[in-house]
N, C-alpha and C positions, 0 to 999 in steps of 0.2 A: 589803504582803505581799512585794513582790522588791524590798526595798529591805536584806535582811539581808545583814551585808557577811562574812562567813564561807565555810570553804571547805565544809563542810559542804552548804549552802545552794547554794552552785553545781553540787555535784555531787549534787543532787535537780534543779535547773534543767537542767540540761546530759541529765541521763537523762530526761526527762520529754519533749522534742519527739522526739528518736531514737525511743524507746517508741510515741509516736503517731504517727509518721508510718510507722513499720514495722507497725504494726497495721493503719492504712489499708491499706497496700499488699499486706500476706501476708494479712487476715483478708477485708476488706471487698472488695477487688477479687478476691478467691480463685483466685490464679496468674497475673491476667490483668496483671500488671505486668511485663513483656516491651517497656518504647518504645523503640521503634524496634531493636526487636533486641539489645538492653542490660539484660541481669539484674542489674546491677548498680545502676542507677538506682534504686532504695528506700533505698541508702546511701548515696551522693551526694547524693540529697533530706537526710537526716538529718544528714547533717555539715555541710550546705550552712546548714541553719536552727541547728545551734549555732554556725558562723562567726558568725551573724547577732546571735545572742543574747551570745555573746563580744563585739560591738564595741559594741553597744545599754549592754551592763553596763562596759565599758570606757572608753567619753564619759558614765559616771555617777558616775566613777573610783571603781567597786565593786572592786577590784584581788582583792581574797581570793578573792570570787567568782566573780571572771575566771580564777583559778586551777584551780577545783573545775571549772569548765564545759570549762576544754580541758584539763584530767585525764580527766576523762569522755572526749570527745572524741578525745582520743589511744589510752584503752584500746578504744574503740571501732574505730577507725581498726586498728590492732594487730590485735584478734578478724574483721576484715571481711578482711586480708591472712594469718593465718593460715588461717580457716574460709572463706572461698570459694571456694577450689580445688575445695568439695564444690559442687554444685547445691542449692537449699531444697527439701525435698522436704513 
């Protein structure tokens, strides 16, 4: 199944852990994601785990796919530095 080597394919992979790990943090913990004083930690988390998933598809030399995941990842990165200036409310 994550062996398709397309850019396509990365940038469904690359949205899928940010997607879950930001639902963890805004739905499931509901606001209580404040560690250690850091609103910002639920996107560090997210970025943190497509670094992860970029180097895992990288020593599989899925290269397209490495593409698509830090596309994702970078427009991610972009949306957390224009839209966080606001609090999540």
């Amino acid at each position: 199944m994550f062996k398709h080597n397309t850019v396509i394919a990365g940038t469904i992979y690359g949205a899928i852990l940010p997607a879950i790990s930001l639902f963890i943090f805004l739905f499931l913990l509901r606001g209580n994601f404040l560690l250690f004083n850091k609103p910002g930690t639920p996107y560090l988390v997210a970025i943190g785990l497509n670094l992860l998933i970029i180097r895992w598809y990288a020593k599989k030399k899925l290269d397209k796919t490495v593409i698509g995941i830090a596309a994702v990842t970078f427009l991610f990165m972009l949306a957390i530095f224009v839209f966080k200036l606001q609090p999540i409310r």
